[in-house]
N, C-alpha and C positions, 0 to 999 in steps of 0.2 A: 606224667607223660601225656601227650595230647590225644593219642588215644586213648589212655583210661579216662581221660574227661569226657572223650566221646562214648564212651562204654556208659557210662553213666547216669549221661542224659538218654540214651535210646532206651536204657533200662526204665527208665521213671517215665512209666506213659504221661501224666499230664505234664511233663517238660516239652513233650516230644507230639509234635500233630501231623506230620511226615517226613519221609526220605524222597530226596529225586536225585537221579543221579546226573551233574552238568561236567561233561568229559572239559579238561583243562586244553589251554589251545595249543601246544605239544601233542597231544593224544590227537586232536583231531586232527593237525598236521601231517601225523606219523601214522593218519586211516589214510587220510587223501592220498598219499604217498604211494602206501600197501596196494590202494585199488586203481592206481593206474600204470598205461602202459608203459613202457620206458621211451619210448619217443615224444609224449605227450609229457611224462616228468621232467626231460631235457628242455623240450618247450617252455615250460612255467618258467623252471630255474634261469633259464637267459630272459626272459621278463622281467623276474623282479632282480638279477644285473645290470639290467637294464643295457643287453645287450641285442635286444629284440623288442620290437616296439608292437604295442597290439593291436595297432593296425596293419602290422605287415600281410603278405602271404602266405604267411606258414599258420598263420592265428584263423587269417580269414577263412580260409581254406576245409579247414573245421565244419561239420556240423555246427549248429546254434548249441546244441547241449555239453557236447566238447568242450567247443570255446569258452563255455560257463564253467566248467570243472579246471581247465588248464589255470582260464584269469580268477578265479578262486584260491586256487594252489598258490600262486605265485602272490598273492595280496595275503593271502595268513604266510607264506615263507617272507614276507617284507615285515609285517606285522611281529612275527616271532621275531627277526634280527633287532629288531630296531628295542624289542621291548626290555634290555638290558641297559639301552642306553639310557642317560639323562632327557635328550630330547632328542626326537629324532632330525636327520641332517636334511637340510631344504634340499638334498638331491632325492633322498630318499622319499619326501612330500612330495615331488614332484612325480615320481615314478605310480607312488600308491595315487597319487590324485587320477592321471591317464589309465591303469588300470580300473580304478572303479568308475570312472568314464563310460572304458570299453564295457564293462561289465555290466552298466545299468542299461545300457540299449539294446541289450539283448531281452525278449520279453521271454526269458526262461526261468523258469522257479528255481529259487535254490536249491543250489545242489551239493550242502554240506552232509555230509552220508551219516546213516543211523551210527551212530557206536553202541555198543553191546551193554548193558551192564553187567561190572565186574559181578564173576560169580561169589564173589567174596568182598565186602564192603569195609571199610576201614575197622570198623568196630566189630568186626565177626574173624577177623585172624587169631591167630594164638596171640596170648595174653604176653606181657613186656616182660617183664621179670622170669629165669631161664635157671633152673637147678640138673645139674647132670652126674648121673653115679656110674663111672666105669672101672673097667680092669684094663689092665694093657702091658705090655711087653718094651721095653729100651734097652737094648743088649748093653750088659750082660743081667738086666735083673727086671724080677714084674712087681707091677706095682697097684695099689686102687686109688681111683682119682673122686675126687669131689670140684664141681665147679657149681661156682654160684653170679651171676649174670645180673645185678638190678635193671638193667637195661640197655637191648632193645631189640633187636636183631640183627642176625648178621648173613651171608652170603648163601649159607648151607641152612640156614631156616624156614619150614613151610612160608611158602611165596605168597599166600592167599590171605589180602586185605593190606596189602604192604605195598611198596613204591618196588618196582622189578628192579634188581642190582644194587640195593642200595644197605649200606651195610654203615649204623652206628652201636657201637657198645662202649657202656663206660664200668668202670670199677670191673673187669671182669676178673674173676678170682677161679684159680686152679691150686689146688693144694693134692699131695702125692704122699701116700703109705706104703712104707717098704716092709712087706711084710718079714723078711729076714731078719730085718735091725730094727722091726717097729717105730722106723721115726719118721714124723709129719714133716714135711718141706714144702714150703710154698712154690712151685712148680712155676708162677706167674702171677701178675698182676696187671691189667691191662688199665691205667689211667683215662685212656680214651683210644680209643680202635675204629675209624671211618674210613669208608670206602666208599663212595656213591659212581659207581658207572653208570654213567652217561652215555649211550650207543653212536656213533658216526655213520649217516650218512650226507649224501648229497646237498639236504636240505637243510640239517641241525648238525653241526658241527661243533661239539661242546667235546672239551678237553675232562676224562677224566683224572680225578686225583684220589691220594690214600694219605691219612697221617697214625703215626701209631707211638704210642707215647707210656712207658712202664716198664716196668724189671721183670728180665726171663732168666731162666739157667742158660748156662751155656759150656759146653763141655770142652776143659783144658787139657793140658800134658798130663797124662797116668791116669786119665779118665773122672778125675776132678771133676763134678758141676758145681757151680759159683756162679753168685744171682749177680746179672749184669745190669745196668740202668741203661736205655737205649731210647732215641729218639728216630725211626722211620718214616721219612716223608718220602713222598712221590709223586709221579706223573705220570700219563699219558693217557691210550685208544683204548675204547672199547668198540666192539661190531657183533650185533645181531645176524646171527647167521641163519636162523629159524626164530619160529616162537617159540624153540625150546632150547636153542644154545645162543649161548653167547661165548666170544673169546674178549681178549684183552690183553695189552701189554703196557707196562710200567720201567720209567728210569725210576731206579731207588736210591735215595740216598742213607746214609745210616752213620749215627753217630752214639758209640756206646761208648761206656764208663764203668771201670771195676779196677780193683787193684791188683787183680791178676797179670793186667797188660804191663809190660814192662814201663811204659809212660801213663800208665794208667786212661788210656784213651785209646781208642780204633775210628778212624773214618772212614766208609767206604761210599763206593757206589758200584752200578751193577743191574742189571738186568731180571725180572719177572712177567713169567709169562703164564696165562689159564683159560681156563675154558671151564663153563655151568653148563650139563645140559640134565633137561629131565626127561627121564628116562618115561615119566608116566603120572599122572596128577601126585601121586606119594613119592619117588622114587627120584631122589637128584644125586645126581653125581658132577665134582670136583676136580679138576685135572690142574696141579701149578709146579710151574720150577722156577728157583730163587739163584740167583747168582750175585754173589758180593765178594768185591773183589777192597782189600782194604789199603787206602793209600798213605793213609798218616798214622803215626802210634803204632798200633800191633800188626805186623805184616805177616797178614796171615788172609785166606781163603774162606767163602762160605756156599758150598752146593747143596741143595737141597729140590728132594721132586714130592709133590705129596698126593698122596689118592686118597679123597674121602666120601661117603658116601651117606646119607639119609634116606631114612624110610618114614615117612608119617604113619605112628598109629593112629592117633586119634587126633582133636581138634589142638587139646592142650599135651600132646606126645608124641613122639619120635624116637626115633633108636639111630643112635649113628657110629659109622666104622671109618677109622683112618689107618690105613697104611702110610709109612715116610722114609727115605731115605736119607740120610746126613753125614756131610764130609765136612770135620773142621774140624782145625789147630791141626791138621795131619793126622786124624781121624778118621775111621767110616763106619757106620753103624745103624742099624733097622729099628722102626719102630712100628708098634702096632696098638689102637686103642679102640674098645666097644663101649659104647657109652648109651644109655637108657635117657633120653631129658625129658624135663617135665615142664611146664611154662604155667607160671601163677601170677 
């Protein structure tokens, strides 16, 4: 993983002859943004539209140091748009060209704003690799869990030295002990599990997406569980509502496979919706509901809401609680899990 490479080298002093920290041009985007007014933000944005030109009135008008933060804004928001493209479009040349025009006749200093550094640096997060020992309750029986994670993180994991909202795991392994019948059942398998939210507003407009790709249980007629092979993609928003929540909503799609289904196939699609907030540098909380609705193969329903919650003990520890509810194949049923992780 890329950050054990970097764990590595900052460990071996003579690899390593400093840190600086250079915020990426999103980040500094997403300051210039944060520290202006909302009239002044609308301003930039019809600039680099290029539906306001900066020589007009409303530019001039400005203080000199204004005018330098507004045609700043609007030259990194042209900057950011264009930097996906192959090359950027001779409209788009033209616009940045008059902006940095306007913007060099002004005899004011730059005014691209300090960014902080992260109190937590790539190579000072919990370690990639994730082992978790819990107990938990799934009406009508309880069970202990073993999960083992080679990598990487995900939604509900200390946030410190990590990309915010950004969630890849692969190989993730849940295995379940019934202590009644003492038998081991592989609970889940996650092939690959990504989730990267991306925030929307005004300025940066990036579509988030999710793929999810492995065999779960999934509970039949008479209370049956039968490992399904399922592939969940999807789409849509994310929106930062503080610096401590974020909400999001996803179209899902979903395509499982078992021979339980009478055509042995379910296609659905359907609706997810959540929200992250923390509660306090240790303490995040989880809020989602799932709705799948199945159109091909198995016509059948899937509801679900989940509450879960994290507590960092330490650097490489946490303790986490999920509550859930679930309705399917004409089913409804509670669950509950406490879980101690460890991160190596």
């Amino acid at each position: 993983m890329p950050t054990d490479t970097l764990r590595v080298v900052t460990e071996s002093a003579w690899l390593l002859q400093g840190v600086r920290f250079r915020p990426a041009r999103s980040t500094i985007l997403r300051h210039r943004v944060t520290l202006m007014e909302e009239n002044r933000r609308q301003l930039a944005h019809q600039l680099a539209a290029d539906r306001a030109a900066p020589e007009s009135d409303a530019v001039r008008r400005l203080p000199p140091r204004e005018q330098a933060r507004v045609l700043e804004l609007a030259i990194d928001e042209m900057a950011y748009r264009e930097a996906s493209k192959p090359q950027p479009s001779e409209r788009a040349k033209h616009v940045t060209l008059a902006l940095l025009k306007a913007r060099n006749r002004l005899e004011v200093p730059d005014q691209t704003p300090v960014i902080p550094v992260p109190k937590a640096l790539p190579d000072q997060g919990h370690k990639s690799a994730r082992a978790g020992f819990g107990y938990g309750y799934e009406e009508p029986r309880h069970f202990a869990q073993l999960e083992l994670q080679p990598a990487y993180h995900d939604l509900m994991d200390p946030e410190q030295g990590y990309t915010r909202g950004a969630q890849v795991q692969f190989l993730n392994l849940a295995l379940r002990l019934y202590p009644e019948d003492q038998g081991v059942e592989l609970e889940r398998l996650d092939a690959i599990d990504i989730v990267p939210l991306s925030p929307w507003n005004r300025f940066m407009k990036p579509f988030s997406w999710k793929v999810n790709l492995g065999v779960a249980r999934r509970r039949f007629d008479g209370g049956d569980r039968s490992l399904v092979g399922r592939l969940h993609p999807g789409v849509g928003l994310s929106y930062e509502l503080t610096e401590r929540s974020m909400i999001y909503a996803f179209a899902d799609g979903a395509l499982e496979l078992s021979n339980r289904f009478d055509q042995r196939f379910a296609v659905g699609i359907g609706p997810s919706l959540g929200m992250i907030h923390d509660v306090s540098e240790r303490w995040r909380v989880g809020l989602s509901a799932r709705l799948q609705h199945y159109l091909l193969g198995e016509p059948t329903d899937l509801h679900q809401i989940t509450l879960g919650q994290r507590v960092r003990l330490t650097k490489q520890s946490a303790l986490r609680f999920d509550l859930s509810w679930t309705r399917e194949i004409g089913a409804s049923f509670f669950g509950a899990n406490a879980s101690l992780l460890l991160y190596f």
